[in-house]
ROKOLLO-88077 format. One record per residue (C-alpha): residue number from 1; x, y, z negated. Coordinates in steps of 0.25 Angstrom, whole numbers. Layout:
N
(NUM; (X; Y; Z))
...
% end
This chain:
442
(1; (197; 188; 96))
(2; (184; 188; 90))
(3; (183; 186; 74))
(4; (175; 175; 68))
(5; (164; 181; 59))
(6; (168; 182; 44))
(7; (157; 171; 40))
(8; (159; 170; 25))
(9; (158; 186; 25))
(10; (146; 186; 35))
(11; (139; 175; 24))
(12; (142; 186; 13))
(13; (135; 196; 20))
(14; (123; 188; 23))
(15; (122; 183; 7))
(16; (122; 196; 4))
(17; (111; 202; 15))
(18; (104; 190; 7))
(19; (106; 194; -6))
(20; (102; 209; -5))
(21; (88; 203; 3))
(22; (87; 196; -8))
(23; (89; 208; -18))
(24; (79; 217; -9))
(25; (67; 207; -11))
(26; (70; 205; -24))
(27; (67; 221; -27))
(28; (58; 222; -19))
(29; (43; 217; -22))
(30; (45; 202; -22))
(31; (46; 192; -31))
(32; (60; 182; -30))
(33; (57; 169; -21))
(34; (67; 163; -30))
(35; (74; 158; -17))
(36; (80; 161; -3))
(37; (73; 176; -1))
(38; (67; 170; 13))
(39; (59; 182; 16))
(40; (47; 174; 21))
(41; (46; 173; 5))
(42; (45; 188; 2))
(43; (35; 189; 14))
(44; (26; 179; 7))
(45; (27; 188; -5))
(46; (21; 200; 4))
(47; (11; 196; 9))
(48; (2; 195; -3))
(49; (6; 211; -5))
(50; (3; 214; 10))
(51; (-11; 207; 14))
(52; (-23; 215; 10))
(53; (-34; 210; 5))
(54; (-42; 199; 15))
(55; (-30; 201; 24))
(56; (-25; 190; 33))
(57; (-11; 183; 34))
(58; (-5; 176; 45))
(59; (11; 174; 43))
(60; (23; 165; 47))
(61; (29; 159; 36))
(62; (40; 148; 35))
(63; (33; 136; 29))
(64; (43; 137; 16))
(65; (32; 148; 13))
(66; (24; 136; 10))
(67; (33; 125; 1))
(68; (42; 134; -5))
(69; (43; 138; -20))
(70; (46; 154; -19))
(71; (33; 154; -9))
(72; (25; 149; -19))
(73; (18; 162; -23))
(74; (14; 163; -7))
(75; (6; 152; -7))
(76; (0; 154; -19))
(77; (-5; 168; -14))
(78; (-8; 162; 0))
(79; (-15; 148; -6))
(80; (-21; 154; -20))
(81; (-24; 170; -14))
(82; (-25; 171; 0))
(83; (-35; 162; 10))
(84; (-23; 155; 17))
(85; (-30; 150; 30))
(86; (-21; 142; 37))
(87; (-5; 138; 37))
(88; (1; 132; 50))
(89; (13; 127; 50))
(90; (24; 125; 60))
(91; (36; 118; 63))
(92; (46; 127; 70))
(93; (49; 116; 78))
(94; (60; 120; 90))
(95; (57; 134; 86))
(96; (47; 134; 93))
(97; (40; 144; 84))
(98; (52; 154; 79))
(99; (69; 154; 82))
(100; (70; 148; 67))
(101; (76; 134; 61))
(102; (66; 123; 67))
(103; (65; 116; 54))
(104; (58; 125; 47))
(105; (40; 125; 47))
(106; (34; 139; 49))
(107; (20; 143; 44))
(108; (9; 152; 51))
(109; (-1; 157; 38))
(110; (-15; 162; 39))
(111; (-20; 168; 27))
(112; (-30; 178; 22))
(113; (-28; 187; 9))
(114; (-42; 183; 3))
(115; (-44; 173; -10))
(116; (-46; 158; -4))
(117; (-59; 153; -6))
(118; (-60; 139; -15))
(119; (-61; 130; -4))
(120; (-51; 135; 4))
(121; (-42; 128; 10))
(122; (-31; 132; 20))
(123; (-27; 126; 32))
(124; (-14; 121; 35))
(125; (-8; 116; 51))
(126; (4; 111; 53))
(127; (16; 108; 59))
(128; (16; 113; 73))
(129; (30; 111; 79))
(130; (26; 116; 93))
(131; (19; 128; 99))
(132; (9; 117; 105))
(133; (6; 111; 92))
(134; (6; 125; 86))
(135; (-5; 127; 96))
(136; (-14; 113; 91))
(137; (-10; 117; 76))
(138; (-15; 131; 78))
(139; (-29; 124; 84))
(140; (-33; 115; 75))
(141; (-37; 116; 61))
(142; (-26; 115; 51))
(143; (-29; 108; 37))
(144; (-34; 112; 25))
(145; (-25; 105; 13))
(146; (-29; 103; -3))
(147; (-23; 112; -11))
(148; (-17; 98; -18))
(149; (-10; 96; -5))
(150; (-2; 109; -8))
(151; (11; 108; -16))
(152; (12; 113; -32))
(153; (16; 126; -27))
(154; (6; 126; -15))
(155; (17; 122; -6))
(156; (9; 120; 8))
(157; (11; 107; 14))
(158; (12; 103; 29))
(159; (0; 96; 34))
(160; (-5; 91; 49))
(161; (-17; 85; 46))
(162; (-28; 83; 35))
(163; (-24; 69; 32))
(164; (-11; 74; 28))
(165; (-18; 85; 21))
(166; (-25; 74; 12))
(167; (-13; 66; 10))
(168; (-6; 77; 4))
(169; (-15; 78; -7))
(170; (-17; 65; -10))
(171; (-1; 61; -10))
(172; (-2; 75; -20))
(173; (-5; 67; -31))
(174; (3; 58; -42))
(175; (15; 67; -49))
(176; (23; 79; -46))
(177; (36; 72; -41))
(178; (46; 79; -52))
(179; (36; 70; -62))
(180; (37; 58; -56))
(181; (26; 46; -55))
(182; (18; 47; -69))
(183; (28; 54; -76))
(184; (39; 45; -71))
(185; (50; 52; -68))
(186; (52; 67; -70))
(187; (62; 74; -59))
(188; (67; 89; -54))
(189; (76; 91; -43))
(190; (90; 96; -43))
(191; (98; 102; -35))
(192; (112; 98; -40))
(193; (122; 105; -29))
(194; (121; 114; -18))
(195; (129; 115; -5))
(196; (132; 129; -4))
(197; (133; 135; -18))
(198; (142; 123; -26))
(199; (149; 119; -15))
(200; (163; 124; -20))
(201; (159; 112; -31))
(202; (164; 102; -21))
(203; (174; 111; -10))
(204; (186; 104; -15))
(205; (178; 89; -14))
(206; (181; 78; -26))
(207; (177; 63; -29))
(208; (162; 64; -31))
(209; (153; 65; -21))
(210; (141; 77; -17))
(211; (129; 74; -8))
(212; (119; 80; 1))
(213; (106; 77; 7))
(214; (113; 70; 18))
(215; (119; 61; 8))
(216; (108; 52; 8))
(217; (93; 47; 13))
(218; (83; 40; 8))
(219; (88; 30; -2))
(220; (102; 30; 6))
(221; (111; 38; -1))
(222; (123; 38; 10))
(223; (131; 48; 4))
(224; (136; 55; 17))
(225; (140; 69; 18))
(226; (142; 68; 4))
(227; (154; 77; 0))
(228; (166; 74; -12))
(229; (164; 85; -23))
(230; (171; 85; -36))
(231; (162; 83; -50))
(232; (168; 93; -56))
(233; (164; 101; -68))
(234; (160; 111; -58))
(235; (151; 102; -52))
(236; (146; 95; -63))
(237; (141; 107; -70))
(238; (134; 110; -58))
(239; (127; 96; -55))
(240; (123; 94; -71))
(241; (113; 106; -69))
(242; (113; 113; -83))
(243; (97; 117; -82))
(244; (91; 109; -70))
(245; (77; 108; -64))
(246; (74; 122; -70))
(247; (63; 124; -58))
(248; (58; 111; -57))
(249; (45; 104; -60))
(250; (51; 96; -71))
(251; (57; 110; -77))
(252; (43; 112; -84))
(253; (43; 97; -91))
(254; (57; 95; -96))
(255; (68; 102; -101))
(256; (80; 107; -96))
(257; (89; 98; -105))
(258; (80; 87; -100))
(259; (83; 90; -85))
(260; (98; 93; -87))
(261; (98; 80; -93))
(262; (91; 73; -81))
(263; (101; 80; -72))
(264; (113; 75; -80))
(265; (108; 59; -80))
(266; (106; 61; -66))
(267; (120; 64; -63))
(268; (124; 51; -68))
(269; (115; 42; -60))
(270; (110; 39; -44))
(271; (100; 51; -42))
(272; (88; 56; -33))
(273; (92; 65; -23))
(274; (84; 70; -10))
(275; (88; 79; 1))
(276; (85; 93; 1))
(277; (83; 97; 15))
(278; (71; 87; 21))
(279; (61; 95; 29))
(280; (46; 87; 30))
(281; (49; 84; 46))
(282; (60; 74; 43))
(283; (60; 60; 45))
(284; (59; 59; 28))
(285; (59; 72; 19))
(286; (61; 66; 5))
(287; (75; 59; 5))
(288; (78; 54; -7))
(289; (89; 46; -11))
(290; (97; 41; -24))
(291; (110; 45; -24))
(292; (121; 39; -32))
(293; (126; 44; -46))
(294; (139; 51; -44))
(295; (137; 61; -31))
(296; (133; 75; -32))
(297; (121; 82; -23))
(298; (120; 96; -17))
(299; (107; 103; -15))
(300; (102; 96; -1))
(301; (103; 84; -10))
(302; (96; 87; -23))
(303; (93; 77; -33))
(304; (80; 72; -43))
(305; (83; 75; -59))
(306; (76; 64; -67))
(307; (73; 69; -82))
(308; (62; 57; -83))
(309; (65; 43; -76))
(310; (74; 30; -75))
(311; (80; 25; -63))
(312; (69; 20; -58))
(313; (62; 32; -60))
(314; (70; 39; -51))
(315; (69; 28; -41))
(316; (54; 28; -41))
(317; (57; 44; -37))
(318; (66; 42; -26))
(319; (57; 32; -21))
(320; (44; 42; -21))
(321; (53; 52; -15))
(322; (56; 43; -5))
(323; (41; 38; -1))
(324; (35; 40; 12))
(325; (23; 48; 4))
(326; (31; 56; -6))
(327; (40; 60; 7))
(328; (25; 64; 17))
(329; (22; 72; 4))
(330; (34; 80; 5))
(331; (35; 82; 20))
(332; (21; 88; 18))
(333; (30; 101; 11))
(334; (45; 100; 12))
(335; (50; 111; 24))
(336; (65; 108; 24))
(337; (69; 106; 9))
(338; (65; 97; -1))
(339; (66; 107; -12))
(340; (61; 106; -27))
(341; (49; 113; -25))
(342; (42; 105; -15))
(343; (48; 92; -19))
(344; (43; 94; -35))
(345; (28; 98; -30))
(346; (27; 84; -22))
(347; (20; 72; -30))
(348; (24; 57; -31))
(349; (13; 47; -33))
(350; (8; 41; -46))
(351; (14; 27; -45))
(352; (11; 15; -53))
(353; (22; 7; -61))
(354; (23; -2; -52))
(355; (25; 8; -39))
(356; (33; 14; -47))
(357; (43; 5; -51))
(358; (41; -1; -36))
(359; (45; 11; -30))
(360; (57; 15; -39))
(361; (63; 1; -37))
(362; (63; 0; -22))
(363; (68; 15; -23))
(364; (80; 11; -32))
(365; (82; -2; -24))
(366; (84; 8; -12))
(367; (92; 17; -18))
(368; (102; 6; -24))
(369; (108; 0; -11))
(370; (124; 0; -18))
(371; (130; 2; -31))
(372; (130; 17; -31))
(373; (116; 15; -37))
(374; (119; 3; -45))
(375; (115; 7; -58))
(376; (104; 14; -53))
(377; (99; -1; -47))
(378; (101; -5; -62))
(379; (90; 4; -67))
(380; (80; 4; -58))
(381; (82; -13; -58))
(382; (85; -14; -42))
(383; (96; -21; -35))
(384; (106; -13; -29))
(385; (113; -16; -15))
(386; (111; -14; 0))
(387; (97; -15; 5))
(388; (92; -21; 19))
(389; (83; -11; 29))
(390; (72; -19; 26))
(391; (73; -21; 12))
(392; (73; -4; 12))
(393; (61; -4; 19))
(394; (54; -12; 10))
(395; (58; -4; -2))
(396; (54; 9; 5))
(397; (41; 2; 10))
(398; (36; 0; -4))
(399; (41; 14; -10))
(400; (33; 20; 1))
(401; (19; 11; -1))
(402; (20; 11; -16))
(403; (20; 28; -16))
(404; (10; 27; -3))
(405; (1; 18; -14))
(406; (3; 27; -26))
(407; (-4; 38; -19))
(408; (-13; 30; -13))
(409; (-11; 31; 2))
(410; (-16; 22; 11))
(411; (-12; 19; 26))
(412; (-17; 30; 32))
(413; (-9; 41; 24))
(414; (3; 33; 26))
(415; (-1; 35; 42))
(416; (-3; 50; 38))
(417; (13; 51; 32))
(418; (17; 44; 44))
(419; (13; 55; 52))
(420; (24; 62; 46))
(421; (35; 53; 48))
(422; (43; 50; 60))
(423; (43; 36; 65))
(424; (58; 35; 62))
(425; (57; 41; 46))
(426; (46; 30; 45))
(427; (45; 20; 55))
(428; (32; 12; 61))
(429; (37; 1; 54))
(430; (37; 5; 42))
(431; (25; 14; 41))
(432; (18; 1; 45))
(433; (26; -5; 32))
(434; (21; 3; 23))
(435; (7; 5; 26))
(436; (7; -12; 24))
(437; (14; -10; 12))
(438; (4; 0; 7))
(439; (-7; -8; 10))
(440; (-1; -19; 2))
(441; (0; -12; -11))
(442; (-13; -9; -10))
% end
């Protein structure tokens, strides 16, 4: 009879091939990515060492290459050293460019090791999902981005056309998201438990409750697949974060007593959570929600720290988050996770008092459909209670024209984001909806 293969000792095995790849790199001429030792990584690292001077480039790179944190000193030799010419990107759609996982783009990079002129400007295509667009794509002429369209850390963004192009640096204006609307909020990202390595924390189950990604939607925190854990010392110890935020953006403007403080209030109150795992082809890729005080949250489902803001402040936050604009502007870099890096380099607009106290009221009024969120509806000064299709319509309709407005969009960029959504994740009818409703506000 033939034996069944000894997994966990297989797994072993494998971790530690990992590790000693790992090591090997380590001693070796590169610098730590700080992360999974992908080796694409340590390519990116080479080839600054083996071009010649005037030389010419042309790889295949995973698109990460391009939105990741630990390939930032890459992009800064290929942006700031090197006379990149053009990027294409492609969607790797039915594998029809190489036997890998589908969901992932791939890039095809054209680059000459000479100092860029001033006025250059590189060309980016995208996103082929076929060899007959691959064919048009390759043809035509791609297009030439601002530098403002790139993220802080030159994070290269996906564009189809130079309208988009132009969008992108106009919605590129207001605050960086972690400080909020004028200085309105302040926020970092945490990540409170993960899946693999905590997950003897709740083995044994318990009265409270832990939730994913799947947990919720948009402004619907259903609770499924959410798993009893206990909320035992253990855990608690784990969740209360003895020196959070430590590489975020608000790391450099607060204090670590300040952030621990934030993390413990939050624990005692409805909080800001979004899913991790969002690639920019989905129906939506931001989804955020306000889950209730009480559950705990594993790493596909991290949450938003407040050390500066009221209820309403938070509120106002989901509700950006949530936005048809604020979400186009994400697509525009997020591969398959939302992850800290690109989701502290997007902006939120600069809203007026009375957008913003428009916008986190309809958000709150969203978010409190039972009495999990009673107190919540207390301090923001909305009702709280079940909420008809239309009435949630409505509320959505004017969070999306109030931030559409405070970045000064008219009808036609809201037909260029359109582009970008399916009819089903953003229906005729509503698209119709808000461009009135836009035109209303003026």
């Amino acid at each position: 009879m033939r034996e069944r293969p000894r997994l966990s000792e297989d797994l072993e095995d494998l971790k530690r091939q990992a590790e000693l790849y790992r090591r090997a790199l380590a001693a070796g001429d590169y610098i730590s990515t700080g992360s999974d030792p992908d080796l694409y990584k340590y390519f990116c690292q080479r080839y600054p060492v083996l071009l010649r001077k005037a030389g010419s480039i042309g790889v295949v790179l995973p698109r990460t290459a391009f939105n990741a944190k630990s390939a930032l000193r890459f992009r800064r030799w290929l942006y700031a050293e090197s006379t990149t010419r053009r990027i294409d990107f492609l969607v790797n759609d039915r594998r029809w460019i190489f036997d890998t996982s589908p969901r992932y783009s791939i890039a095809l990079v054209v680059a000459d090791n000479t100092r860029p002129a001033a006025t250059h400007r590189f060309e980016i295509a995208g996103t082929a999902s076929s060899r007959q667009e691959w064919l048009r794509q390759s043809e035509g002429s791609g297009v030439r981005p601002s530098l403002f369209a790139l993220g802080p850390g030159l994070e290269t963004p996906l564009l189809r056309s130079q309208k988009e192009a132009d969008l992108l640096v106009r919605i590129r204006t207001g605050d960086r998201f972690p400080h909020g609307s004028g200085g309105r909020w302040s926020c970092f990202p945490v990540r409170e438990l993960d899946e693999t390595n905590d997950r003897k924390l709740w083995r044994s189950g318990g009265d409270a409750s832990l939730w994913k990604g799947a947990s919720f939607r948009q402004y619907d925190p259903h609770g499924s697949e959410a798993r009893p854990c206990p909320a035992s010392g253990e855990l608690l110890k784990k969740v209360r974060k003895p020196r959070p935020g430590l590489r975020s953006l608000l790391a450099q403007s607060t204090t670590v007593a300040d952030r621990k403080r934030a993390v413990l209030d939050g624990l005692d109150q409805a909080r800001v959570a979004f899913h991790d795992v969002a690639r920019g082809t989905d129906p939506r890729t931001v989804i955020a929600c306000l889950v209730p005080k009480g559950v705990f949250l594993t790493n596909t489902a991290p949450y938003l720290s407040f050390p500066k803001g009221d209820a309403l402040a938070r509120a106002a936050c989901l509700g950006v988050m949530n936005s048809l604009p604020f979400d186009w502007q994400a697509r525009r870099f997020v591969e398959i996770h939302v992850n800290f890096f690109l989701l502290e380099g997007l902006y939120v607009p600069s809203l007026s008092d009375d957008d913003y106290d428009r916008i986190g009221r309809a958000a709150a009024r969203l978010s409190a459909e039972d009495d999990r969120f009673a107190d919540f509806a207390r301090e923001t000064g909305v009702e709280c209670g079940p909420l008809a299709d239309h009435e949630r319509t409505a509320l959505r309709l004017e969070i999306d024209a109030r931030v559409a407005r405070a970045w000064e969009l008219s009808r036609d960029d809201l037909g260029v984001m359109y582009d970008d959504f399916t009819k089903n994740a953003v229906p005729p009818a509503y698209r119709t909806s808000l461009s009135q409703r836009l035109a209303e506000l003026g």
